[in-house]
C-alpha positions as a printed Julia matrix, in Angstrom:
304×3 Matrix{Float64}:
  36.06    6.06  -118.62
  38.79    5.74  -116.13
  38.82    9.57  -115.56
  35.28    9.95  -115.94
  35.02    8.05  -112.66
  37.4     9.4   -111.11
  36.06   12.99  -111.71
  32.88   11.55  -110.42
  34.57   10.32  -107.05
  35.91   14.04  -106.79
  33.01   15.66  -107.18
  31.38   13.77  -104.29
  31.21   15.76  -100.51
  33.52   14.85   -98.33
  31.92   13.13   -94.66
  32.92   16.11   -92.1
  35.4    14.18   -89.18
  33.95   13.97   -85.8
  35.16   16.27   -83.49
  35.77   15.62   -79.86
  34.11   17.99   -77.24
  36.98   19.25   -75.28
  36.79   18.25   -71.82
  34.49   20.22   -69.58
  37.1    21.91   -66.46
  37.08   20.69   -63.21
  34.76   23.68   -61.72
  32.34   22.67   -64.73
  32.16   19.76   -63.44
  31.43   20.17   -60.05
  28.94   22.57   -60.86
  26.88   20.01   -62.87
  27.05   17.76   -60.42
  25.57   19.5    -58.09
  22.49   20.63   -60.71
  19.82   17.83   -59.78
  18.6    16.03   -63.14
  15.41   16.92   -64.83
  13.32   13.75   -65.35
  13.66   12.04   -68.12
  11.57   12.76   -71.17
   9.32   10.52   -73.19
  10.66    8.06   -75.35
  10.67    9.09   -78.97
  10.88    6.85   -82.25
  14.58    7.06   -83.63
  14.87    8.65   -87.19
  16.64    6.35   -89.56
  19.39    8.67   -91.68
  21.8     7.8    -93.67
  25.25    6.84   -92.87
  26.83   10.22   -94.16
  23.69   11.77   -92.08
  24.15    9.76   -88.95
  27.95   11.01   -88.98
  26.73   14.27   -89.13
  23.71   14.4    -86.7
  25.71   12.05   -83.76
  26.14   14.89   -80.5
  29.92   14.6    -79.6
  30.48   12.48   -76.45
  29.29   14.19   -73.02
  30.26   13.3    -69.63
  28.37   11.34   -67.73
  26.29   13.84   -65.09
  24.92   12.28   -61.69
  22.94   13.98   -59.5
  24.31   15.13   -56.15
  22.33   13.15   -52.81
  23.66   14.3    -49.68
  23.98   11.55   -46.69
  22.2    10.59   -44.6
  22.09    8.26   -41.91
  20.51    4.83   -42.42
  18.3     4.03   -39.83
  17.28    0.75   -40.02
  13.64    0.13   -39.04
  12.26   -3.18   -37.33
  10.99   -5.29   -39.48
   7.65   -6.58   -38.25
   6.47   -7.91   -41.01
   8.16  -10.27   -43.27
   7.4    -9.52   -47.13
   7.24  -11.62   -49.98
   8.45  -11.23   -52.96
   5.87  -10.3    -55.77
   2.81  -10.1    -52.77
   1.76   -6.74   -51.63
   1.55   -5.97   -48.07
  -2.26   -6.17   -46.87
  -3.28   -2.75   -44.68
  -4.32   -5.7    -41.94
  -0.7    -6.8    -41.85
   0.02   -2.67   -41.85
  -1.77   -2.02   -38.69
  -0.68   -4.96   -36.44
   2.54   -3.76   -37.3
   2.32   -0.5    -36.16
   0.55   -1.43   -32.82
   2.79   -4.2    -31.92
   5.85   -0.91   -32.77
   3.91    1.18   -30.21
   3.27   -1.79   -28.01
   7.18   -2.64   -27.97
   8.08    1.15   -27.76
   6.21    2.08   -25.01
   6.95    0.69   -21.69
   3.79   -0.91   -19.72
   2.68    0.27   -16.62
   1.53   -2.37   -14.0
  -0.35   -1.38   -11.41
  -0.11   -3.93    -7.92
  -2.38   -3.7     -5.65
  -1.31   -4.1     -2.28
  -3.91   -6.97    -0.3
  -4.06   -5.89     3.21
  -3.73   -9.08     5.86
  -5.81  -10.06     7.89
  -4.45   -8.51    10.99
  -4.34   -5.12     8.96
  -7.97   -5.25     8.15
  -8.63   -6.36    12.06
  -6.57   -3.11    13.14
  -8.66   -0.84    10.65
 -11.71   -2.3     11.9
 -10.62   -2.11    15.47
  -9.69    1.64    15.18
 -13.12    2.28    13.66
 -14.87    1.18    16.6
 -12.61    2.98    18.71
 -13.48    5.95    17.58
 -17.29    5.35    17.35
 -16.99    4.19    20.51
 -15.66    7.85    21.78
 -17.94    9.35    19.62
 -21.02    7.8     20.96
 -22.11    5.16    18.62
 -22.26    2.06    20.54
 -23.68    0.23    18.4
 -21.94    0.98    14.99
 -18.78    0.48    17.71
 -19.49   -2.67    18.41
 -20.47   -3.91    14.75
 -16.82   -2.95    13.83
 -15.47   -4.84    16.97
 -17.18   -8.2     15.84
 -15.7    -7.49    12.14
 -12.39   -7.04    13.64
 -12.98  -10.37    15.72
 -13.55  -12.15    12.45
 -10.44  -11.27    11.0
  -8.1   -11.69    13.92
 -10.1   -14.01    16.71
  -7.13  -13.38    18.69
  -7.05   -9.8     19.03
  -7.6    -9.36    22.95
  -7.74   -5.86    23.28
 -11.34   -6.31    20.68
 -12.53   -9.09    22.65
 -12.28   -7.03    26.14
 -14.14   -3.59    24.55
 -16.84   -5.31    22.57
 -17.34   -7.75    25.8
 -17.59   -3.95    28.34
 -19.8    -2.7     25.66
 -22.19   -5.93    25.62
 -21.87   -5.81    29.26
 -23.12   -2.27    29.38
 -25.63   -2.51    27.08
 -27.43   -5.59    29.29
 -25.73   -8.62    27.76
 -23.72   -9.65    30.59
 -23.9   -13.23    29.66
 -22.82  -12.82    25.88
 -20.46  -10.74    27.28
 -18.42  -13.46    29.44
 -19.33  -16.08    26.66
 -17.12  -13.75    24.75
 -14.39  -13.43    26.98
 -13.97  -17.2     28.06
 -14.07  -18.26    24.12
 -11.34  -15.84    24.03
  -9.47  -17.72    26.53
 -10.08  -20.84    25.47
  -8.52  -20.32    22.22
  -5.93  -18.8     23.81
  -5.07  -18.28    27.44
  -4.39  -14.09    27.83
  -3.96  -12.8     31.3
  -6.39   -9.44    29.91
  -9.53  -11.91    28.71
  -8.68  -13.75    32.57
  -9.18  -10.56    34.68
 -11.92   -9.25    32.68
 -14.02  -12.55    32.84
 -13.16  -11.95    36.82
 -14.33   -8.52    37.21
 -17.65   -8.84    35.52
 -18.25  -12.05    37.63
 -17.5    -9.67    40.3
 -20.25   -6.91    39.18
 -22.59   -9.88    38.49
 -22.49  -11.02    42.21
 -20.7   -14.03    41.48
 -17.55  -13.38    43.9
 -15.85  -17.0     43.98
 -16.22  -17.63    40.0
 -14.73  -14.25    40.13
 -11.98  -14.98    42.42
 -11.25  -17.93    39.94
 -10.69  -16.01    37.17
  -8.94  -13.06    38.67
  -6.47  -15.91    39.93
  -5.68  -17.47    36.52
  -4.57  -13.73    35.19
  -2.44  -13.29    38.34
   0.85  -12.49    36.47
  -1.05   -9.29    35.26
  -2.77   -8.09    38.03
  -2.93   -4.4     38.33
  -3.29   -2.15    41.36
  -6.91   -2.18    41.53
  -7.74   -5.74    40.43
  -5.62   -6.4     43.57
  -8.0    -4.7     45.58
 -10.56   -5.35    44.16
  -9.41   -9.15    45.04
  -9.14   -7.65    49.19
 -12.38   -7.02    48.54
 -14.03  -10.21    47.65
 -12.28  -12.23    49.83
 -13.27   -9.49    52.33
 -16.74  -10.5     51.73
 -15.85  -14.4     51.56
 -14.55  -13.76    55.07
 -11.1   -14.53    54.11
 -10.03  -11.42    55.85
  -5.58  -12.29    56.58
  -5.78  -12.56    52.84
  -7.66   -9.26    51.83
  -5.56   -7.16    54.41
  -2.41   -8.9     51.85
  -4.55   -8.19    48.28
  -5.18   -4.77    49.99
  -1.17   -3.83    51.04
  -0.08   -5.31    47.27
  -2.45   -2.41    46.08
  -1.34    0.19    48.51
   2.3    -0.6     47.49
   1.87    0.95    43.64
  -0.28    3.59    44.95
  -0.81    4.77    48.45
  -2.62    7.36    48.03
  -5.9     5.76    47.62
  -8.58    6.36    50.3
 -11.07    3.21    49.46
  -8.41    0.76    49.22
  -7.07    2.56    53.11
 -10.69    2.09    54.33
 -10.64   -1.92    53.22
  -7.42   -2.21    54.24
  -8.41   -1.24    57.75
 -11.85   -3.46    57.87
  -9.85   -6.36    57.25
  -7.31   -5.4     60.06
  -9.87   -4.63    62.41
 -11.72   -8.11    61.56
  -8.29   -9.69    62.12
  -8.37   -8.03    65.58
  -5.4    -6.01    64.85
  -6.88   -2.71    65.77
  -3.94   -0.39    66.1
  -2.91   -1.11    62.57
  -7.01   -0.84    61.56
  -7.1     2.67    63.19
  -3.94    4.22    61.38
  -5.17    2.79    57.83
  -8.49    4.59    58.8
  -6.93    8.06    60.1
  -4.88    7.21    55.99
  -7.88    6.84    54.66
  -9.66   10.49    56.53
  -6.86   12.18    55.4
  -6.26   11.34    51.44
  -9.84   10.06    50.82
 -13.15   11.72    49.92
 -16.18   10.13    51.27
 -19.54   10.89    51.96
 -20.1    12.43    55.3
 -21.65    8.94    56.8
 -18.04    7.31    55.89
 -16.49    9.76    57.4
 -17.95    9.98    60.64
 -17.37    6.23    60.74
 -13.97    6.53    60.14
 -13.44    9.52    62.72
 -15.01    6.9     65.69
 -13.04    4.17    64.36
  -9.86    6.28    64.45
 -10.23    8.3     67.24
 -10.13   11.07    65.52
 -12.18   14.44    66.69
 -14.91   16.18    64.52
 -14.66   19.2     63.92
């Protein structure tokens, strides 16, 4: 029995050894590396064998192959959204996202608009009417001259056109209400001597005189004549011959203010000085031909 058996145990195959795969070389390896992986396949069910079978059918070891990524850069993006774990991220929650990106990415554009002052809009106005005033348009002219006033109520030079054009449109009266409202908001030599010559063209010759008076730090040339002359009229003749030299002193070349200048020396009885302003006056004035005979008697002066 005993060698029975063992002729039995003899007669049995012999399990084949498992063999290690040599190792793959260096290059091999590198090569597989860089071969990306196919996906992997579908699960199957595992075949049960035997343990002699098993020993047979096991693949010698392999090395591990991973699949070559190259790097990149991380960039990390904003997050504008906080997640939570296990909740999905609604499209809502998506699209605020992505405007408040663009919103924070692209820089805002504010637009100021400049407010002009007062006294700008006043000048704009004022320069409007100057120009319809050139133009023609007295009445568009002196629409923008009251807008001006309402901006700026102290903007003389305003006051003094729209006042000449009321004045030559026939509204003396609303003219001078204009200028002395001027001047009582704020005293201005220019609203003064205005008020005083269009007393003077309105007949009025000591109201006149007032006013002319009150703006006597800017007295020009001719409102100083134009002073000789009213007192000239109000008899006050020592003082016209002084209005009328004041004038003659900027610019002695003017035959008018001559001729007053000699009526008011020849009133004063001082005829020799009356008779050389009047030969002045014949020789750098132009008058009408009944002036100047009166000033060739007056003068002594021959016809010719």
């Amino acid at each position: 029995m005993a060698v029975g058996a063992a002729s039995i145990y003899w007669m049995l195959p012999v399990a084949p050894k498992a063999v290690e795969a040599p190792a793959a070389p260096v290059t091999a390896r590198q090569e597989i590396a860089a071969t990306p992986v196919a996906g992997v396949p579908a699960q199957v069910a595992p075949v049960k064998l035997d343990a002699p079978q098993a020993a047979m059918a096991a693949p010698p070891a392999e090395p591990v192959i991973t699949a070559f990524v190259p790097f990149q850069a991380a960039v990390p993006a904003p997050k504008m959204v906080e997640e939570t774990p296990g909740r999905p991220i609604e499209p809502l929650a998506l699209a605020q996202t992505a405007e408040l990106s663009v919103t924070r990415t692209t820089p805002a554009v504010v637009k100021k608009m400049t407010e002009l002052s007062p006294e700008a809009e006043a000048q704009q106005h004022y320069d409007d009417a100057q120009a319809l005033r050139r133009a023609g348009k007295l009445d568009a002219a002196i629409g923008k001259y009251r807008l001006a006033l309402a901006h700026n109520p102290g903007m003389t030079s305003a006051r003094i056109h729209l006042a000449r054009l009321l004045q030559e449109s026939g509204q003396a009266d609303a003219a001078l209400s204009l200028l002395k409202a001027g001047f009582e908001q704020r005293a201005d030599d220019g609203l003064a001597i205005a008020a005083g010559r269009l007393l003077a063209d309105m007949g009025q010759q000591n109201e006149a005189l007032g006013w002319l008076a009150r703006g006597q730090a800017g007295l020009r040339p001719e409102d100083h004549a134009l002073i000789g002359a009213l007192l000239s009229q109000a008899q006050h003749h020592e003082e016209a011959s002084r209005a009328y030299q004041r004038a003659l002193a900027a610019d002695p070349n003017q035959g008018g203010w001559l001729l007053g200048l000699g009526l008011a020396l020849e009133a004063e009885g001082r005829i020799d000085e009356a008779r050389m302003a009047y030969r002045s006056a014949l020789e750098r004035g132009q008058f009408k031909p009944e002036v100047i005979r009166f000033l060739r008697e007056r003068s002594g002066v021959p016809g010719p």
